[in-house]
C-alpha positions in Angstrom: 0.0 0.0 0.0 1.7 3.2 -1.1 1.3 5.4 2.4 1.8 8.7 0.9 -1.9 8.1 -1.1 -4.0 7.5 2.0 -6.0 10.3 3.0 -5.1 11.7 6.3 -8.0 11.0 9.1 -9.5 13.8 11.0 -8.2 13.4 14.6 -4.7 12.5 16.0 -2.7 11.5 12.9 -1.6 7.5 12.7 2.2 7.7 14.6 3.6 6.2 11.6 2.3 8.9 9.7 5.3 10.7 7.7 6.5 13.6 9.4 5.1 12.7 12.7 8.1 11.7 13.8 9.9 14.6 12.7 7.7 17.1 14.4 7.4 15.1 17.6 11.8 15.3 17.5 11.4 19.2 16.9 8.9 19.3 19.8 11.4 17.3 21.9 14.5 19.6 20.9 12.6 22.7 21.3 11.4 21.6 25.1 15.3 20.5 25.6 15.9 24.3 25.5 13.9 26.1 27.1 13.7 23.8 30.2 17.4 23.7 30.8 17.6 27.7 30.2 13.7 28.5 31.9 12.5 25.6 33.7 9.3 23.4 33.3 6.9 25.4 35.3 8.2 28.9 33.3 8.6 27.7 30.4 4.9 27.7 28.6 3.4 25.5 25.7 3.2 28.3 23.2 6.7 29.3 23.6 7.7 25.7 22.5 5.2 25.6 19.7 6.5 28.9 17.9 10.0 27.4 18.2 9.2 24.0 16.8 7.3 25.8 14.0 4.1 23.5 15.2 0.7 25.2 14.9 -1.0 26.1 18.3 -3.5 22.9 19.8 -1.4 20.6 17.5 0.8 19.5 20.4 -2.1 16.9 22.0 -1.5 14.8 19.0 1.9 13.8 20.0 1.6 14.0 23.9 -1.0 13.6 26.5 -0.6 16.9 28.3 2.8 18.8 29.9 2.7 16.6 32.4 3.9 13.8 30.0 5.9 15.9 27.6 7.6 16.9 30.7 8.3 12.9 31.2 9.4 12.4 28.1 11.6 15.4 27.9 13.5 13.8 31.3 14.2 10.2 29.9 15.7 12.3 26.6 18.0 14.1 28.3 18.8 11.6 30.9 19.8 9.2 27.8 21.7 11.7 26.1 23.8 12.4 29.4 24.4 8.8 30.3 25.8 8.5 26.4 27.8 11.5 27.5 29.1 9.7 30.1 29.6 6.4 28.7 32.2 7.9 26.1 34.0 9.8 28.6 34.2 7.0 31.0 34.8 4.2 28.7 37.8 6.4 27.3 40.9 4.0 27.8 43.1 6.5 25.9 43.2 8.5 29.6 43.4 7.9 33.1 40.1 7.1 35.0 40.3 10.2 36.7 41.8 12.4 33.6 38.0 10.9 31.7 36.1 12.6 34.6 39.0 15.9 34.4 37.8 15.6 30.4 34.0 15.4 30.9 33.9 18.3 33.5 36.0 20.7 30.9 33.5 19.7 27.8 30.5 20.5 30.1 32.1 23.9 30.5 33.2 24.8 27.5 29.7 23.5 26.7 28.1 26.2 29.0 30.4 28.7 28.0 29.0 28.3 24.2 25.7 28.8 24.9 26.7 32.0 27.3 26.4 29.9 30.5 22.2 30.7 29.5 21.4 27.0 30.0 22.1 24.4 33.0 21.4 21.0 33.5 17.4 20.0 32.7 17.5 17.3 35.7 19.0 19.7 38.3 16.4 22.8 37.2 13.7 20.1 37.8 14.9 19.1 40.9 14.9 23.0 42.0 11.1 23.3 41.2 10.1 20.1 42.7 7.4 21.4 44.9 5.5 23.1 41.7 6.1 19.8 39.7 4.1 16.8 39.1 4.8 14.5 42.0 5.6 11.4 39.4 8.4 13.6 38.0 10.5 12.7 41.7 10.9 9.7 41.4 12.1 9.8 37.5 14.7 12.3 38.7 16.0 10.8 40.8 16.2 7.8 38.7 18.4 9.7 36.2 20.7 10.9 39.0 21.0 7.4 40.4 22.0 6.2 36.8 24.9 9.1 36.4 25.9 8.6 39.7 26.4 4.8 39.1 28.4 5.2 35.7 30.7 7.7 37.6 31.2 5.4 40.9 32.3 2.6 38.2 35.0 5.4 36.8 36.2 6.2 40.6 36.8 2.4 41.3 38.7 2.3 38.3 40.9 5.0 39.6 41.6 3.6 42.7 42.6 0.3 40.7 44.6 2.5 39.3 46.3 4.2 42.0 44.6 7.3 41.6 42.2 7.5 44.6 43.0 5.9 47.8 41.3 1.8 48.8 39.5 3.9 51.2 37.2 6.2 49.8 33.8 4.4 49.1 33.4 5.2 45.5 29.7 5.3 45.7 29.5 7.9 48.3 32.0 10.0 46.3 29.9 9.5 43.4 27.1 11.0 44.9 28.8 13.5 46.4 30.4 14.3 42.9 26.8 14.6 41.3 25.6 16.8 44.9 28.2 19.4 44.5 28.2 19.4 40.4 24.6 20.3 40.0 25.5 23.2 42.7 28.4 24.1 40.5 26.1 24.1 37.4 23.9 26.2 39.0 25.9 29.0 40.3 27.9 29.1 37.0 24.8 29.6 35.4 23.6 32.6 37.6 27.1 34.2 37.7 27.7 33.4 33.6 31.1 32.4 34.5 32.6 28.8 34.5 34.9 30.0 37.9 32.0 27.9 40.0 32.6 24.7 37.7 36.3 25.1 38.2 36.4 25.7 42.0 34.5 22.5 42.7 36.4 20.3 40.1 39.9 21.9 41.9 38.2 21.0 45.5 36.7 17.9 44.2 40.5 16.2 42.7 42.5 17.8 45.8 40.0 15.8 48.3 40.4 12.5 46.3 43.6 12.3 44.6 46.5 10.5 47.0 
């Protein structure tokens, strides 16, 4: 059956419709955006629509409601990031703790491209928790539990290396990486200046290193 010959139906548009998929992705890349510069509860429907080039009360035919655009927008960007991290971590070229050194200087020069106007989309939800959809917590902190695991897997291989010292629990670094990072991220963003970013990276190698 040649697809492109079958009239459209009134309604929501069949998902393998062409160009659905497309204008769902331009949705997606427009909400990336503005959430990690504005936030979700700032950031409002039409603003996303004009960017995406999508024509106003369109948007229910490729989400629910905010709620679970907001959803999907989370497990986006918490892919992307873990696919961030994966290639840093799982770069044998450097040491364990020189892949983390590498990451934390992309993710500033990163913010520094983009005139430190954006932050991190997880962390700016976690800030507006309490005006959020409660289902949205738990997803979160999901996405922080999955970063924090892929980094605790880089520290252990540091201290196999010699790096980090047998002692330091490499989970509770982890965590404590991720805990003062986001607090970096956002102080870097509200100074437009990567000097936050760089103090706790200096603090973060000094307290670890042997």
């Amino acid at each position: 059956m040649d697809v492109a010959n079958v009239p459209r139906r009134r309604g929501r548009p069949p998902k393998a419709a062409t160009g659905f998929s497309e204008t769902r992705a331009s949705l997606v890349r427009a909400g990336l955006v503005r959430l990690t510069e504005k936030g979700f509860t700032a950031t409002g429907l039409d603003e996303i629509l004009k960017v995406a080039g999508v024509p106003k009360g369109s948007f229910y035919h490729y989400f629910d409601s905010k709620g679970a655009f907001g959803t999907e927008l989370i497990d986006r960007y918490g892919a992307y990031f873990a696919g961030k991290l994966e290639r840093f971590f799982n770069d044998h070229s450097r040491s364990p703790l020189a892949r983390i050194e590498a990451f934390i200087a992309d993710a500033e020069a990163a913010m520094e491209r983009f005139a430190y106007s954006r932050g991190c989309l997880v962390g700016n939800l976690g800030q507006e928790m309490g005006a959020l959809p409660e289902p949205f917590r738990q997803q979160l902190c999901d996405v922080f539990a999955d970063w924090q695991h892929r980094t605790a897997g880089c520290l252990r291989a540091a201290q196999a290396a010699g790096e980090i010292g047998s002692l330091h629990n490499a989970d509770n670094l982890a965590a404590f990486f991720w805990i003062g990072w986001e607090g970096a991220v956002l102080r870097a963003k509200l100074e437009r200046s990567g000097s936050p970013l760089q103090t706790f990276a200096e603090g973060f190698f000094t307290m670890i290193r042997t």
